[in-house]
N, C-alpha and C positions, 0 to 999 in steps of 0.2 A: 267131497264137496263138488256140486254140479255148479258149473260157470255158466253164463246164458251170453252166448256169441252178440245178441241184440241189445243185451244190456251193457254190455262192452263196447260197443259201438256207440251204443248212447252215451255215455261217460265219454268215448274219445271225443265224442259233436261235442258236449260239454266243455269240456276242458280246451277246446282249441277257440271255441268262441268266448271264452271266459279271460286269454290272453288278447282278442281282438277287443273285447270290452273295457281291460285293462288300458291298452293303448291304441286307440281309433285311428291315431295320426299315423301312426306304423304303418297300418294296413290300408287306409282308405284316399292315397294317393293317387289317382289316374287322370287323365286326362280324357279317356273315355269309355264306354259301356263295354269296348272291344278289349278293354287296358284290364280290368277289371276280371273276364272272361280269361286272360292270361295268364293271373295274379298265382305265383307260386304256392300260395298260403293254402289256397284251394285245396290242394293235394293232400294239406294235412287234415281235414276231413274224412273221418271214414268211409269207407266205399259206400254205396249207395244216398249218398249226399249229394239233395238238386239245390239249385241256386240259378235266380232270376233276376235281371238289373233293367233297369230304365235310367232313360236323364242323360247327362252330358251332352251329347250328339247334337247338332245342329245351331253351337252357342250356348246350348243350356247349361246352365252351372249349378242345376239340383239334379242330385243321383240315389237312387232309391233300390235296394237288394235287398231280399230274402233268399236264406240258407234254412233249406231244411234235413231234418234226420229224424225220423220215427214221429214222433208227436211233437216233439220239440223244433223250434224254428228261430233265427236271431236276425232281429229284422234293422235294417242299417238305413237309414236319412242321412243326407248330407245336403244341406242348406245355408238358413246363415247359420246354421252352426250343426255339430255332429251328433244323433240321436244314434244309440244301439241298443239293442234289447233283447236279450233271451226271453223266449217265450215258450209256454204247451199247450198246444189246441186242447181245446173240449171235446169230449166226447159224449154225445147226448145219446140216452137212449129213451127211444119214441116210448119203451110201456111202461112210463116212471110217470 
């Protein structure tokens, strides 16, 4: 049986975003955009895993992150209240 090292990665981005989905409040405590870049949780992301934040800083009390891994990505709001969402880009192809 042939494993697919990417596909395995894909399922670990899954599955660690699918406990942050589970409990938002766990994970999306910080104080700020720096707090957040710190955030142990990160780690458990497969290796080539990027992840981008806004918000907090300067007063601001909306924080806005995406994590992504291969085509999938889980995009995180925090406002008045906590949006999360796994998500997979589209992939269009121009000769369809």
């Amino acid at each position: 049986m042939l494993l697919s090292l990417e596909a395995f990665k894909q399922q670990k981005f899954d599955q660690v975003a699918a406990k942050i989905m589970a409990d938002p409040k766990l994970y999306l405590e910080f104080e700020s955009v720096s707090d957040f870049y710190k955030a142990a949780w990160l780690d458990e992301f497969p290796q080539g895993t990027t992840w981008s934040a806004t918000g907090l800083d300067d007063g601001a009390e909306q924080f806005y992150a995406v994590i992504e891994y291969g085509d999938h990505y889980l995009y995180i709001s925090r406002a008045e209240r906590v949006t999360v969402k796994l998500g997979r880009r589209h992939h269009y192809n121009k000769n369809n």
